[in-house]
NUMITOR-153944 format. One record per residue (C-alpha): residue in one letter; chain; x, y, z. Coordinates in Angstrom, 3 decimals, decimal comma, padded with zeros to 6 digits. Layout:
# residues N
<rec A A <X Y Z>>
...
END
This chain:
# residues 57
<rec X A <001,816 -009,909 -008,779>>
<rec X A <000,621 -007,568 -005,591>>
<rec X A <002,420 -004,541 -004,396>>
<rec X A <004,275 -004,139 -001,415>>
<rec X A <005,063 -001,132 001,103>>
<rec X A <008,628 -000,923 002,028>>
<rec X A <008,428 -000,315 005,539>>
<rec X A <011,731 001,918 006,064>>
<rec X A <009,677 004,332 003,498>>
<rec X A <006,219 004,331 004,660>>
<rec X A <005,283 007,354 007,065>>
<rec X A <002,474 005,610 008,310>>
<rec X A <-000,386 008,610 006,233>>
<rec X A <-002,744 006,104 004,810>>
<rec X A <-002,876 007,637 001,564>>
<rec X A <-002,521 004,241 -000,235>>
<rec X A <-005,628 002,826 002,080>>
<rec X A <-008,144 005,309 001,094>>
<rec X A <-007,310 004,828 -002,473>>
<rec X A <-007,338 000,932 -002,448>>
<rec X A <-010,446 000,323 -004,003>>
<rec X A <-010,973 -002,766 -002,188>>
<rec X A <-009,700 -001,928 000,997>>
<rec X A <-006,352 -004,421 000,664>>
<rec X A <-004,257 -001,712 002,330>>
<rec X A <-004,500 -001,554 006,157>>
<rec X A <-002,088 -000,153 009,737>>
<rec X A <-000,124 -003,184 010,219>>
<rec X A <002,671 -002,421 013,174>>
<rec X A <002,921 001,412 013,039>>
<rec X A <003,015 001,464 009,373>>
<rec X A <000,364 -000,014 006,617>>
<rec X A <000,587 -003,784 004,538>>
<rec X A <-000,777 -004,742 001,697>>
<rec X A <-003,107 -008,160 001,460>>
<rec X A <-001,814 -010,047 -001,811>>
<rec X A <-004,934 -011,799 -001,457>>
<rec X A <-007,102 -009,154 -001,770>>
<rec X A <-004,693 -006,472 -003,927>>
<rec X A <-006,369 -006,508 -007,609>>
<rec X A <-002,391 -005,489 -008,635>>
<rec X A <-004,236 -002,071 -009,984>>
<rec X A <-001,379 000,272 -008,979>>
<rec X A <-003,335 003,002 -007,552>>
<rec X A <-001,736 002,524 -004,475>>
<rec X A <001,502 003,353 -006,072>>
<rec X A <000,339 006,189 -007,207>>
<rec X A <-001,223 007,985 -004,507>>
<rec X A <001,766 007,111 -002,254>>
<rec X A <003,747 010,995 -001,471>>
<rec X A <006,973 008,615 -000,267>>
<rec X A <007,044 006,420 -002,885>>
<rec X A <007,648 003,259 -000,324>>
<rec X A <005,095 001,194 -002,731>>
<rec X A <006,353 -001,455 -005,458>>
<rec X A <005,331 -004,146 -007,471>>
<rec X A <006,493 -007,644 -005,675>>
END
């Protein structure tokens, strides 16, 4: 199941993108999205994010 960025949360830093380790995570519409193609469901992402706005799907 891929993560997802809650858009009312995100801030927009890019935290989450520079820890994706296969580059899922990129700006979508003033904020960032995550690829569920792409996401390897590792959780980093949720980690690294300082607004917590990322959750599993």
């Amino acid at each position: 199941m891929a993560y997802q960025i809650n858009k009312d949360t995100c801030i927009a830093c890019g935290e989450c993108a520079d820890a994706c380790p296969v580059g899922a995570i990129a700006p979508c519409d003033d904020k960032y999205a995550i690829d569920a193609d792409t996401c390897l469901d590792c959780g980093i992402c949720e980690g690294t994010c300082p607004q917590e706005a990322i959750s599993q799907a």
